[in-house]
PADO-558138 format. One record per residue (C-alpha): residue in one letter; x, y, z. Coordinates in Angstrom, 3 decimals, padded with zeros to 6 digits. Each point is the difference from the previous one (the first is absolute). Example, Ala and Ser with C-alpha at 12.3 -4.5 7.8 and 13.67 -1.06 7.14 Angstrom:
PADO-558138
['A' [012.300 -004.500 007.800]] ['S' [001.370 003.440 -000.660]] 
***
This chain:
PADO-558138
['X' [085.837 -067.619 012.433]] ['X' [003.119 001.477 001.356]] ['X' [003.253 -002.660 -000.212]] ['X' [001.251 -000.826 003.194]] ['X' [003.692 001.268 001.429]] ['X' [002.747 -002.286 -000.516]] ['X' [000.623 -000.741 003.688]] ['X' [-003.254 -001.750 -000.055]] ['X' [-000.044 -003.022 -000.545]] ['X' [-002.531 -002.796 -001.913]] ['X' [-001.632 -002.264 001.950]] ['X' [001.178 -002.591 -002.500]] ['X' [003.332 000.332 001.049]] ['X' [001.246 -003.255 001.063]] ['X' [001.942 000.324 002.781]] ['X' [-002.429 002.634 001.204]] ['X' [-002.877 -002.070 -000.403]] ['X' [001.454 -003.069 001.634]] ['X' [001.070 001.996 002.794]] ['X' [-003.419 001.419 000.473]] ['X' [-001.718 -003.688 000.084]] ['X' [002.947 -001.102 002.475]] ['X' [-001.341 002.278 002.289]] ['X' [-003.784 -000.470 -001.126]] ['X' [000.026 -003.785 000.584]] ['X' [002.247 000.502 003.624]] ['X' [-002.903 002.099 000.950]] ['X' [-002.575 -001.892 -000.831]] ['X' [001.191 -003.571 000.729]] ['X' [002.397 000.895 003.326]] ['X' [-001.453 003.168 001.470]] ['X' [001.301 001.895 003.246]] ['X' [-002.697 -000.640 002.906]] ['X' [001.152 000.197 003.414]] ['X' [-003.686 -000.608 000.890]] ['X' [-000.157 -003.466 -001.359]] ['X' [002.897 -001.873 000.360]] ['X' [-001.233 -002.565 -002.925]] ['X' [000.004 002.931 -002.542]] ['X' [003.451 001.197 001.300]] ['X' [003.409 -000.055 -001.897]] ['X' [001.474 -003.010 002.359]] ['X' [003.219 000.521 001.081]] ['X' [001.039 -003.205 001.777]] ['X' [001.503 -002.243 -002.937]] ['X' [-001.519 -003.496 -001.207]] ['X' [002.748 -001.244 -002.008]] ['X' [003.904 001.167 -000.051]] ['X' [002.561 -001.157 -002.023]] ['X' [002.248 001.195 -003.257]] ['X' [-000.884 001.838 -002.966]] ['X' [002.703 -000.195 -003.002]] ['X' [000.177 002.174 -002.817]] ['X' [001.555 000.877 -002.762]] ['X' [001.456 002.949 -001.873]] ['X' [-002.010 000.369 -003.125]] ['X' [002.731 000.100 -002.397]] ['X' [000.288 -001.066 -003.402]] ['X' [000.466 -003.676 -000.526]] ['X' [004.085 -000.028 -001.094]] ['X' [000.668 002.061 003.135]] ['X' [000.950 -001.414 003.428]] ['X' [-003.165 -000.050 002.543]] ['X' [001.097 000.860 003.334]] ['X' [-002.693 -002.131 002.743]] ['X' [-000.863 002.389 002.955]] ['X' [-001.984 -001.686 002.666]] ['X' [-002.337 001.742 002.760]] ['X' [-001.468 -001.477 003.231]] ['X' [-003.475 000.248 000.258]] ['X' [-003.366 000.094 001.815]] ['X' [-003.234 -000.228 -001.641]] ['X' [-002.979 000.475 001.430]] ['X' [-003.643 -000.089 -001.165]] ['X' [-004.007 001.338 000.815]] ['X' [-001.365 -001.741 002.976]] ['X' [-003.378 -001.770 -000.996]] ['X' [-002.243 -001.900 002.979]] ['X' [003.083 000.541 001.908]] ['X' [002.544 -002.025 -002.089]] ['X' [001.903 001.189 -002.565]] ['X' [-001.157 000.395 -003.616]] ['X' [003.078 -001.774 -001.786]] ['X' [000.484 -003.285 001.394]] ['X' [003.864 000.228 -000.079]] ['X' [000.955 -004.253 001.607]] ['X' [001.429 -000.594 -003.777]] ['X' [001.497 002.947 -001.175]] ['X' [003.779 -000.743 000.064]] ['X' [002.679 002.090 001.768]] ['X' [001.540 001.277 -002.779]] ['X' [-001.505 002.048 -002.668]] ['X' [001.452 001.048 -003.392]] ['X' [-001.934 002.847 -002.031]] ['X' [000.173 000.897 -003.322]] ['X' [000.546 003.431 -001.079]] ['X' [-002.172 001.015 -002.820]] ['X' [-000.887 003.050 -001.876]] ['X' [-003.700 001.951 001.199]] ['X' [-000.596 -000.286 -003.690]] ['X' [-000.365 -003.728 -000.015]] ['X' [-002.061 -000.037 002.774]] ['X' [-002.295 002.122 -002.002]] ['X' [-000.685 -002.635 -002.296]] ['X' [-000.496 -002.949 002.650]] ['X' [-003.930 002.011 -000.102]] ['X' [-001.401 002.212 002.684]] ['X' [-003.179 -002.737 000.882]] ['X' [002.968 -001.760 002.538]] ['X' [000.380 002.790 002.316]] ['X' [-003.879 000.348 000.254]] ['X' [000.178 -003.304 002.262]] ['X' [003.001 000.007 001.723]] ['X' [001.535 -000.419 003.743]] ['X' [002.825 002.015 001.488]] ['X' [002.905 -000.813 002.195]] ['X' [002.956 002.609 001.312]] ['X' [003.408 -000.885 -000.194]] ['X' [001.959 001.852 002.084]] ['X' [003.743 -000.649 -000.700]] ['X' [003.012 000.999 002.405]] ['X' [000.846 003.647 -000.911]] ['X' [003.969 000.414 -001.475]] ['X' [001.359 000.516 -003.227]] ['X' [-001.325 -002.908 -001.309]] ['X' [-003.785 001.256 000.310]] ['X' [001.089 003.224 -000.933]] ['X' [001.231 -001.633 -003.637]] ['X' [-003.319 -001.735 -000.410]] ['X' [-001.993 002.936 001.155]] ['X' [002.094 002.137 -002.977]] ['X' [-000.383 -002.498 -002.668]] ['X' [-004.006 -000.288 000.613]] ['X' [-000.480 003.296 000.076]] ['X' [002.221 000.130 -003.696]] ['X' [-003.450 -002.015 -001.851]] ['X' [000.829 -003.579 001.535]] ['X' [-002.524 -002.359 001.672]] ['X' [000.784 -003.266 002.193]] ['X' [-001.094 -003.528 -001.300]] ['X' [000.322 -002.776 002.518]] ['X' [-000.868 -003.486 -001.152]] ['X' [-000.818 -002.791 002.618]] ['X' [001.639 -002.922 -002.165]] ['X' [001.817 -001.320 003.355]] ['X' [-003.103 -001.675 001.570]] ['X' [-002.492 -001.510 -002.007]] ['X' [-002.081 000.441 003.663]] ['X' [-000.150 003.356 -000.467]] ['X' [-003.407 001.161 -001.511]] ['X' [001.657 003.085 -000.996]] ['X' [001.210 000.092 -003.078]] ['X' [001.282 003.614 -001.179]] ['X' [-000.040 003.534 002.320]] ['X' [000.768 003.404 -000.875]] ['X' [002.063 001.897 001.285]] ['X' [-000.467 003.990 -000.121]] ['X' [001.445 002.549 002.083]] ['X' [-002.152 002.702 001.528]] ['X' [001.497 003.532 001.273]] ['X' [-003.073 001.114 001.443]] ['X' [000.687 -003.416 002.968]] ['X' [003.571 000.115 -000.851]] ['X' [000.012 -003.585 -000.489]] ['X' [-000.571 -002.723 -002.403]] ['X' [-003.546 -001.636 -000.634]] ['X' [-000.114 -003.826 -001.069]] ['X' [-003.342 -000.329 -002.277]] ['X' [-001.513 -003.373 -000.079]] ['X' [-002.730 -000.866 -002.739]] ['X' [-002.927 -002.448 001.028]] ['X' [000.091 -001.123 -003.367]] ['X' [004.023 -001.774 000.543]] ['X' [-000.806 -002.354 -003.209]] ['X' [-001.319 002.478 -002.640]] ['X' [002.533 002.874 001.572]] ['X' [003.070 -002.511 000.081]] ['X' [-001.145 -001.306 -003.446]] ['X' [-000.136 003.903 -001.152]] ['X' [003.525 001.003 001.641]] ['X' [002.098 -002.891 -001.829]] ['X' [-001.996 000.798 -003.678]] ['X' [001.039 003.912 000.516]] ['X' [003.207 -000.666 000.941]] ['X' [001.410 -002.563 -002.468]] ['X' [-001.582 002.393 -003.124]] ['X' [002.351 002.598 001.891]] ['X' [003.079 -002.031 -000.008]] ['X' [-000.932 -001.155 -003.948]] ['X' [-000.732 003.582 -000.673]] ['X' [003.660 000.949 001.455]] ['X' [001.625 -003.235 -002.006]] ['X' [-001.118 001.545 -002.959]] ['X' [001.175 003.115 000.342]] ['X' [003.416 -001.115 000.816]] ['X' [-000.140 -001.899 -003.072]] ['X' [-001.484 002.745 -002.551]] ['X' [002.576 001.932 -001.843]] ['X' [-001.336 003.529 -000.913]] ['X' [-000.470 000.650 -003.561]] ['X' [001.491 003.519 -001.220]] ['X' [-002.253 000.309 -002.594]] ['X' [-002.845 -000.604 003.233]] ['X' [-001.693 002.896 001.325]] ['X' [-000.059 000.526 003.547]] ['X' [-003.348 -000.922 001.578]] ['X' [-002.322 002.846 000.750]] ['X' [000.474 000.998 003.993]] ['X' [-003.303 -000.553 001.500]] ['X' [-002.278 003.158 000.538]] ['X' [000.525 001.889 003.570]] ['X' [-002.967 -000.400 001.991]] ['X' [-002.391 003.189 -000.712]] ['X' [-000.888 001.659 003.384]] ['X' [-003.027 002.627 000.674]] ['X' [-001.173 002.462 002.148]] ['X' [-003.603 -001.464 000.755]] ['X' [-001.184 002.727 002.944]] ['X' [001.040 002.421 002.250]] ['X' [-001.509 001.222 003.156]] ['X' [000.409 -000.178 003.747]] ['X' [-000.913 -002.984 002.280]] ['X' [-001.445 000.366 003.063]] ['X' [000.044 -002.390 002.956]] ['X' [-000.141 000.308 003.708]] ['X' [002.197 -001.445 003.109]] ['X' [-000.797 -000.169 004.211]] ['X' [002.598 002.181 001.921]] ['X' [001.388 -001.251 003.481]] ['X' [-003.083 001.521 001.353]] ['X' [-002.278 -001.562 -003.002]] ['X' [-000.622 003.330 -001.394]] ['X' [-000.319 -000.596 -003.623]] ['X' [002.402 001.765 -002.097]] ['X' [-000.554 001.007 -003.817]] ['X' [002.178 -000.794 -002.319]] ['X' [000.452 001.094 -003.824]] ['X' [002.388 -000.644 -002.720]] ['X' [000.637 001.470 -003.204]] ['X' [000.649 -002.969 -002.578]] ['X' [-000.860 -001.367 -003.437]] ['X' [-000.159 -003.454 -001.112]] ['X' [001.758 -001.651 -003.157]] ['X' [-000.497 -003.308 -001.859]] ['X' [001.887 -002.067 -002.730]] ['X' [-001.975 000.154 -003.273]] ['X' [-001.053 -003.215 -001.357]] ['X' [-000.406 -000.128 -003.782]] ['X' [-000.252 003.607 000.554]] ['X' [-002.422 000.518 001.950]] ['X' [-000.354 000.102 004.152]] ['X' [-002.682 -002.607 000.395]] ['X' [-001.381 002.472 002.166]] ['X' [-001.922 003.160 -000.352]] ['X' [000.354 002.539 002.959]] ['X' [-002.525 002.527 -001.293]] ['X' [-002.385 -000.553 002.446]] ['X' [002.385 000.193 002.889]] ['X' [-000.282 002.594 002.610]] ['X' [002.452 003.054 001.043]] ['X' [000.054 -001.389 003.648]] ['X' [001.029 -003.745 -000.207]] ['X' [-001.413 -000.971 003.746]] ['X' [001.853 -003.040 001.817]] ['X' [-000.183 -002.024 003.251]] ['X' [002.420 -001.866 001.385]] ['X' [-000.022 -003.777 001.247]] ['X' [002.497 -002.496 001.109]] ['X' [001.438 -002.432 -002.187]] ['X' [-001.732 -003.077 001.300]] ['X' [-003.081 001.292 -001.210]] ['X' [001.304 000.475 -003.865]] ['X' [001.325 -003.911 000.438]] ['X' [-003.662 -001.372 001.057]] ['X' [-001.486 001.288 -002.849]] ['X' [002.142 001.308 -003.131]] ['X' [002.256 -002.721 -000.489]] ['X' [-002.197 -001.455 -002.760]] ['X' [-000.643 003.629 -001.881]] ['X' [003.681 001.138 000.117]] ['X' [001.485 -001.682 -003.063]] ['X' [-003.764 001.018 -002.195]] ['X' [000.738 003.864 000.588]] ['X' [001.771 002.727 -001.624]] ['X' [003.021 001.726 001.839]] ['X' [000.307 003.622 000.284]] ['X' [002.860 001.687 001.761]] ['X' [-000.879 002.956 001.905]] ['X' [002.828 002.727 000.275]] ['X' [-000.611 003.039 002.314]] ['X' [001.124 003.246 -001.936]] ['X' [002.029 000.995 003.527]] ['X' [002.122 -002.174 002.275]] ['X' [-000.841 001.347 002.934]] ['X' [-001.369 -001.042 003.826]] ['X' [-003.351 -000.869 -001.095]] ['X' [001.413 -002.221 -002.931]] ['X' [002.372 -001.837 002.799]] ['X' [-002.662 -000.328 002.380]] ['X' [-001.887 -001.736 -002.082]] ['X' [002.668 -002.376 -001.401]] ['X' [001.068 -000.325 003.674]] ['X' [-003.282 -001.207 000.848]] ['X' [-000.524 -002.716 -002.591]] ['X' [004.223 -001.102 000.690]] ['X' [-001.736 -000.706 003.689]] ['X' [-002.807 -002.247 -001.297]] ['X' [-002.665 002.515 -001.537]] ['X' [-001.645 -000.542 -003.520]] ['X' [-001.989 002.542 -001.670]] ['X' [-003.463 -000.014 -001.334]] ['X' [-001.046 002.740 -002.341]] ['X' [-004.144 -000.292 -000.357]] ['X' [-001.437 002.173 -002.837]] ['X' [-004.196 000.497 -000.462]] ['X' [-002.465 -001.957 -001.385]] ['X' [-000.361 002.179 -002.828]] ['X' [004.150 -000.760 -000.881]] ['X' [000.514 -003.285 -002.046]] ['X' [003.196 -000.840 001.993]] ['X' [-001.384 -000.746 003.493]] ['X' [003.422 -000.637 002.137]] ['X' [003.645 000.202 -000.700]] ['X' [002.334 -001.656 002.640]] ['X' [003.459 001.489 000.970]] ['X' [003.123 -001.332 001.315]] ['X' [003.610 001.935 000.444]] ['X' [002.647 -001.196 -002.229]] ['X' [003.408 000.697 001.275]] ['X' [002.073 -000.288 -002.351]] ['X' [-002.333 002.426 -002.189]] ['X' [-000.594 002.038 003.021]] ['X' [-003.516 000.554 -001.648]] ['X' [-003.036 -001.990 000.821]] ['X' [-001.676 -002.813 -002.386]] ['X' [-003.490 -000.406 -000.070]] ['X' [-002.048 -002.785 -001.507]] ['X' [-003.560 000.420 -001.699]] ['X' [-001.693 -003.762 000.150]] ['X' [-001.419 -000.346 -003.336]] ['X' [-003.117 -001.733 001.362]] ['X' [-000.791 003.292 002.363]] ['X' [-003.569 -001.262 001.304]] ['X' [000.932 -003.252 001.351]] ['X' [003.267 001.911 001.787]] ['X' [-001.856 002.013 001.577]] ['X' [-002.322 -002.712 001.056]] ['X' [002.817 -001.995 001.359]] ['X' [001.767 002.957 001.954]] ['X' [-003.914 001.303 001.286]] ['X' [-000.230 -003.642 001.049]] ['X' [003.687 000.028 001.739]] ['X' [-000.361 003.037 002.072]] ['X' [-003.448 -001.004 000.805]] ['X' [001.802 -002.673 002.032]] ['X' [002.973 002.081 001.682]] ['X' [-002.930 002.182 001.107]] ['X' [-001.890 -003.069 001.506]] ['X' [003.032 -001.514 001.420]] ['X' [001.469 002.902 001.643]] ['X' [-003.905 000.953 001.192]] ['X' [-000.139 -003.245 001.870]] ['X' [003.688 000.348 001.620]] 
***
């Protein structure tokens, strides 16, 4: 297989990755309805107070404190608010730690998680925070202040896609909170010892780790269709080929079978959050690149900015039945996710849209 271009990049890249599931999770767990109010992103706060930071400096260096008022708001469930919010105090302090430690925390924590919004007075002090998150930084706030609280830990992540920052609360606050404090104090032993350690000059330097291998999987057009003002339908195709990060070199994936014409539909959002939300961390990820950035390739990422998803459905006689696809911003390329257990996806989302159809059938 043909290597892929420089300029694209794995989708094992960290901050790539993280900044993919950022907007993955928002989606799934806060999605954009104007139709039904409870599924809306509220806007009317539930709690407001301060959030404190700190410049994440090294420890012999003075930290400067910057402090941000703030609303928060969360999902409305049954007509009340999903975060019950009477015991959170009215100041918050977060942490500021590396995306690579919250790799470690383990992925099963965001599988069962609620979200909040903070939305923090714009100035130069959210325009600090905003840079030093996007640098590879995450927020950690611990709720030590009021034993009340049943909230333990929440992260903190900021999203470009909502242009805000997204609080993410794990059901599990014992085995998460547990989790947080192990990861973190091996971090801070891990850095003790390094300050400590005097290099050898007889020591080699350590191998640098091996750059991710990237791959050109497929290439071929996909095909989907839109409603004009006057619900015409209008055809759309795009040139494009789709890469993957080798794993023990190999893709994990074989695209022989795959046709020429790659044919998609369309679908809001909401839909992909009633019934992917278990699949999405068992699938491969594929980036899809189109091979010209041109008005059907910004159509198409303009559509799935305003609340769109992708669906990709291949034959019965293909082995990979569906591959899901999102727009990534900051890749300005779309990722697409192949559940690994295909049959009971497609069960699920048959299942799903069965019940749209119903629903909107009886309106």
């Amino acid at each position: 297989m043909e290597s892929v271009p420089e300029e694209a990049r794995g989708v094992d890249d960290k901050e790539g990755e993280l900044d993919w599931l950022t907007r993955m999770l928002g989606a799934l767990l806060l999605p954009d309805d104007p139709e039904n109010p409870e599924n809306a992103d509220p806007k009317e706060p539930h709690w407001k107070g301060e959030l404190d930071w700190e410049d994440p400096q090294k420890s012999d260096q003075p930290k400067t404190l910057h402090t941000l008022q703030c609303n928060v708001s969360s999902k409305i469930k049954d007509g009340q608010p999903e975060i019950n919010f009477e015991n959170w105090p009215k100041k918050l302090k977060t942490q500021l730690i590396s995306k690579s430690v919250l790799d470690k925390i383990g992925e099963q924590f965001l599988k069962d998680v609620k979200m909040v919004v903070f939305r923090p007075s714009p100035g130069d002090v959210l325009d600090s925070l905003v840079r030093v998150m996007s640098s590879g930084f995450v927020g950690c706030i611990h709720f030590t202040s009021n034993p009340n609280c049943n909230i333990k830990a929440l992260i903190l992540l900021y999203s470009t896609d909502r242009q805000a920052l997204l609080g993410f609360i794990p059901n599990n606050q014992v085995l998460f909170s547990g989790r947080l404090q192990e990861v973190l104090q091996g971090a801070k032993r891990k850095l003790g010892a390094k300050a400590l350690m005097k290099p050898k000059p007889e020591e080699a330097p350590p191998p640098e780790e091996e750059p991710i291998i990237n791959e050109l999987l497929w290439t071929g057009t996909l095909n989907w269709t839109t409603k004009s003002d006057s619900k015409e339908s209008i055809s759309h195709k795009l040139e494009c080929s789709v890469y993957i990060a080798l794993k023990n070199g190999e893709p994990g994936i074989s695209s022989e079978d795959w046709p020429k014409d790659m044919s998609m539909i369309l679908m809001p959002s909401i839909y992909l959050g009633q019934f992917a939300g278990e699949f999405m961390k068992e699938s491969k990820i594929i980036i899809l690149r189109s091979t010209t950035q041109g008005e059907e390739h910004e159509s198409l990422a303009a559509s799935m900015t305003a609340g769109s998803c992708g669906c990709a459905r291949f034959s019965d006689k293909v082995v990979c039945k569906v591959i899901m696809l999102l727009y990534s911003s900051p890749r300005n390329a779309f990722l697409g996710f192949i559940p690994n257990d295909q049959a009971m996806f497609v069960k699920r989302m048959r299942e799903v849209l069965e019940e749209y159809r119903h629903k909107a059938k009886n309106q």
